[in-house]
Steps between C-alpha positions, in 0.01 A plus 500: 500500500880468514620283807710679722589277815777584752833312456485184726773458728542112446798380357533140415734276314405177408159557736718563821491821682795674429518678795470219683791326321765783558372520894589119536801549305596779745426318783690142401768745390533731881451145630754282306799795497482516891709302776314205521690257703651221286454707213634366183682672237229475250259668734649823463536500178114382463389747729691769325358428166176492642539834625622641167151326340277604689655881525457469075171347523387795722694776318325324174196553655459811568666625210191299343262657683596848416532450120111382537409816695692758287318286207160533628507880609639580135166326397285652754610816370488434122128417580359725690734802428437691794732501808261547762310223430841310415576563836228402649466212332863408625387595864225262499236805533074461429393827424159632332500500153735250468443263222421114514848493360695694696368361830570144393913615401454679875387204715432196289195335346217450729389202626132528400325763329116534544253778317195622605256639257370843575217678350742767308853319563682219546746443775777233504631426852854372485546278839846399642515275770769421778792267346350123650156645642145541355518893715492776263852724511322765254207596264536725206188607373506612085269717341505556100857335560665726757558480872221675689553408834685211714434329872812398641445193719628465843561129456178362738291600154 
C-alpha cells in the first residue's frame, strides 16, 4: 500500500516553529518602529528590519505551504485517477467503499486498529481518538478492505 498522508502544516528551521519566529519578529518589529519614549535611533531601524523579516518569513511560508498542497493533490490524483474521490479525499470525506488507502490520505492514520474475526469475514475497525484524550473522535469499520459503515463520536465516547 502506497502512503498517502496529508501535507503537515509545520514548518521549522533549525527545529523552531517558523511561524512562531516571523510572529515574534512581527511583534519586536510593530514594537521597536513605534514612539517609544527615549527611543534611540537604532530602535527604529531594528524594529523596521524586524518588520521586513518577519513579513518574508510569513510570505515564505505560505508560499511553502501551497507548493506542498498543489504537490500532494497532483499525487492524489495521479493515484487514484478519479476526481470524485480526489475530491473527497481533499475534503477530508469517509464514505462507503472507500479504501484503507484513501481514508488514511482523507483523515490520517488511525490511532489503533483492532479486527474481529467473524465466521465468514473479517472486519478491521480503524479507531481515532480525541487529540490528548483516551475518548474515541471516530470508528471506521472495514470489510474485505472498504469502508462499510462509520460512528461518529460526540466526544463523551
Amino acid at each position: 500500500m502506497t502512503e498517502v498522508n496529508r501535507p503537515s502544516g509545520d514548518v521549522s528551521f533549525f527545529g523552531c516553529n517558523v511561524v512562531a519566529m516571523g510572529i515574534i519578529a512581527l511583534v519586536i518589529g510593530a514594537f521597536a518602529s513605534g514612539d517609544i519614549p527615549d527611543n534611540k535611533e537604532g530602535w527604529n531601524a531594528l524594529g523596521a528590519l524586524a518588520l521586513i523579516s518577519g513579513a518574508f518569513i510569513q510570505w515564505r511560508i505560505v508560499k511553502s505551504r501551497r507548493k506542498r498542497r498543489a504537490s500532494w493533490v497532483s499525487f492524489l490524483k495521479d493515484t487514484f485517477d478519479d476526481e470524485s474521490i480526489v475530491q473527497g479525499i481533499i475534503d477530508g470525506e469517509v464514505w462507503r467503499g472507500q479504501t484503507e488507502e484513501q481514508l488514511i490520505a482523507s483523515i490520517g492514520p488511525p490511532d489503533t486498529v483492532d479486527e474481529k474475526a467473524l465466521k465468514t469475514k473479517t472486519k478491521h475497525l480503524f479507531k481515532y481518538r480525541v487529540p490528548n484524550s483516551k475518548k474515541l473522535r471516530m470508528v471506521v469499520t472495514f470489510e474485505d478492505g472498504e469502508v462499510v459503515g462509520w460512528d461518529k463520536k460526540d466526544g463523551s465516547g
